[in-house]
C-alpha positions as CSV (number, residue, x, y, z in Angstrom):
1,X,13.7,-61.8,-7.2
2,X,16.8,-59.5,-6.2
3,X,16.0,-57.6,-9.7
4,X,12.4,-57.3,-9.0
5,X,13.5,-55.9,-5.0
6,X,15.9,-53.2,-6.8
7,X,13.6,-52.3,-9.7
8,X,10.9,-51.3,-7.2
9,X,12.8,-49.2,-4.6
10,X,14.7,-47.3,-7.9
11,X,11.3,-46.8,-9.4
12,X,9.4,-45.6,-6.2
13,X,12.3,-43.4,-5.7
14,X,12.3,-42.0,-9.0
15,X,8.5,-41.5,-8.5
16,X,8.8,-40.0,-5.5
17,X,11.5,-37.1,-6.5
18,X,9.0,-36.7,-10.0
19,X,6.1,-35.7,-7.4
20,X,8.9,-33.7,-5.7
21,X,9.7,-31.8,-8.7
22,X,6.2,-30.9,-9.9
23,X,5.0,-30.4,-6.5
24,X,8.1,-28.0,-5.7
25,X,7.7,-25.9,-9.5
26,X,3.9,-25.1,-8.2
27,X,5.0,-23.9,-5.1
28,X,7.8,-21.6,-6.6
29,X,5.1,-20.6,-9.5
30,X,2.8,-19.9,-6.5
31,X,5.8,-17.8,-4.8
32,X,6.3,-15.7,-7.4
33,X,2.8,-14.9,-8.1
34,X,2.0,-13.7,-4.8
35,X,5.1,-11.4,-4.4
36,X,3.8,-9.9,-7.5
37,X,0.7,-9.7,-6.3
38,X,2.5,-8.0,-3.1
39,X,4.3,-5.5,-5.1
40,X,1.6,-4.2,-7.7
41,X,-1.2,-3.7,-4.1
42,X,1.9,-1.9,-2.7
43,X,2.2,-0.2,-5.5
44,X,-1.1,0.7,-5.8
45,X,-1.8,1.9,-2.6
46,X,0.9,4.1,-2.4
47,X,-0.6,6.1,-5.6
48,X,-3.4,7.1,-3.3
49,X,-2.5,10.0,-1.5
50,X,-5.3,12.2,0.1
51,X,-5.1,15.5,-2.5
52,X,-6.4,17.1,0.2
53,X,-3.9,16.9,2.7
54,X,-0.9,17.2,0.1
55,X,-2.4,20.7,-1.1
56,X,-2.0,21.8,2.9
57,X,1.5,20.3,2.8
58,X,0.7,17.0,4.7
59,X,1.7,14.0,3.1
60,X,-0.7,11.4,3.6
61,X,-2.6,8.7,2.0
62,X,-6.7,7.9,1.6
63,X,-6.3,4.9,3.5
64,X,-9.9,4.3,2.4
65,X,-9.5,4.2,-1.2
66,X,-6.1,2.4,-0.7
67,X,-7.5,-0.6,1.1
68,X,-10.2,-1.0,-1.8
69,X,-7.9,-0.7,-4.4
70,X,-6.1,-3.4,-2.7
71,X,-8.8,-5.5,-1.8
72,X,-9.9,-5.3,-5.2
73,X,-6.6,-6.2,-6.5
74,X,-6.2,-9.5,-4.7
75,X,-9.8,-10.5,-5.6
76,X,-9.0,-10.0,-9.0
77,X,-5.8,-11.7,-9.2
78,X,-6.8,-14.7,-7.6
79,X,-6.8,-16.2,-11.2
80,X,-3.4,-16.0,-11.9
81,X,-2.6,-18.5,-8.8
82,X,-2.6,-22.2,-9.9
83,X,-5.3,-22.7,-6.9
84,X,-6.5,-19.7,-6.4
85,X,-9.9,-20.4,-5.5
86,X,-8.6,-23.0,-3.0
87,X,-6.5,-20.5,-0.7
88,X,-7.4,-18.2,2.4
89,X,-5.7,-14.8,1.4
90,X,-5.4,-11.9,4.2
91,X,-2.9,-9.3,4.0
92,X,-1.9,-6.2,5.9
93,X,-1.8,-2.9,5.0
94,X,1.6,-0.8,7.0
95,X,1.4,3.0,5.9
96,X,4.0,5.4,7.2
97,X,2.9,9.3,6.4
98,X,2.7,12.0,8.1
99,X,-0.8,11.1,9.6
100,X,0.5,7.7,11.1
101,X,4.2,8.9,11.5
102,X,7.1,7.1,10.6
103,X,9.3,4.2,11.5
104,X,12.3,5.0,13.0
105,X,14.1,2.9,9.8
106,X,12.7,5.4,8.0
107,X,15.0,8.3,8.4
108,X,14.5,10.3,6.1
109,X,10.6,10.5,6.5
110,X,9.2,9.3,3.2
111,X,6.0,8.1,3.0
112,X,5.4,4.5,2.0
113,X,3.5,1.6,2.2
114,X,3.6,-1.5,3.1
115,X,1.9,-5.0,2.0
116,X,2.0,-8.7,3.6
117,X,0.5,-11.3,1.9
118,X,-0.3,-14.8,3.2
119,X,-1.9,-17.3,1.1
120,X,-2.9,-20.6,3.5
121,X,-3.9,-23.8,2.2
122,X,-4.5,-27.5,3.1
123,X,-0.7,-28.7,1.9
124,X,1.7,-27.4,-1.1
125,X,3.1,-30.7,-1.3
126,X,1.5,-34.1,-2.1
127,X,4.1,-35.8,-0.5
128,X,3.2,-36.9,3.1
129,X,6.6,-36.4,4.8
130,X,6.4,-32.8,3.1
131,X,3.9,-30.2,5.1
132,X,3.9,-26.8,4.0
133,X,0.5,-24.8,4.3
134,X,1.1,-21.1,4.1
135,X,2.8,-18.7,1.6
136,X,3.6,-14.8,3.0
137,X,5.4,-12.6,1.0
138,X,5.8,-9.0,2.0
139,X,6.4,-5.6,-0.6
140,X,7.4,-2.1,0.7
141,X,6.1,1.1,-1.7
142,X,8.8,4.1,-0.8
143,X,7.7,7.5,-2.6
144,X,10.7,9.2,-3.0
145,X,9.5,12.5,-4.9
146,X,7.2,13.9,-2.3
């Protein structure tokens, strides 16, 4: 009986920390993806600057056409999540140009842009002892050659 006693606590243990892993190597996947995601919409919205204002010698960006290219972005890349379809994604959209000034971090006055992410499910972890429900990463866009 003592056999049968240890057998089952080593093998609910060792079932336990196999959940662990899996559950832990989507979550870092899942990390990953979304600071990707964080960079390329930060990246993206910093490439649109408002030609008109930079041909008076402003430097600002078309917050319109930046929003939907990040919008568009994170609808798109939704895929390349494990679960996409299954999280609540909102993000925030932080410019610093000339138009919306600058924060005092930023010295030297270049324009940027930056993007938070927060993905929110039910739980990451299948475990019930585990409860993790939201992701956020966060990607700042300097332009230096403006």
């Amino acid at each position: 009986m003592k056999v049968l006693i240890v057998f089952s606590a080593i093998f609910m243990m060792a079932f336990t920390c196999v959940i662990y892993q899996g559950d832990m190597n989507l979550y870092m996947h899942e990390q990953e993806t979304l600071k990707m995601i964080a960079e390329e919409t930060a990246c993206q919205a910093a490439l649109c600057l408002d030609e008109n204002a930079y041909g008076e010698g402003r430097r600002e960006f078309d917050k319109d056409m930046a929003e939907e290219a990040v919008s568009k972005y994170i609808e798109d890349s939704r895929d390349l999540l494990a679960r996409g379809e299954d999280y609540v994604i909102t993000y925030n959209v932080v410019y610093e140009d000339d138009e919306t000034g600058y924060l005092p971090e930023n010295d030297k006055k270049r324009p940027s842009v930056t993007v938070d992410i927060s993905a929110e499910t039910d739980d990451f972890f299948s475990l019930p002892f585990l409860k993790k429900s939201e992701i956020t990463r966060k990607s700042k866009y300097e332009i230096k050659g403006l």
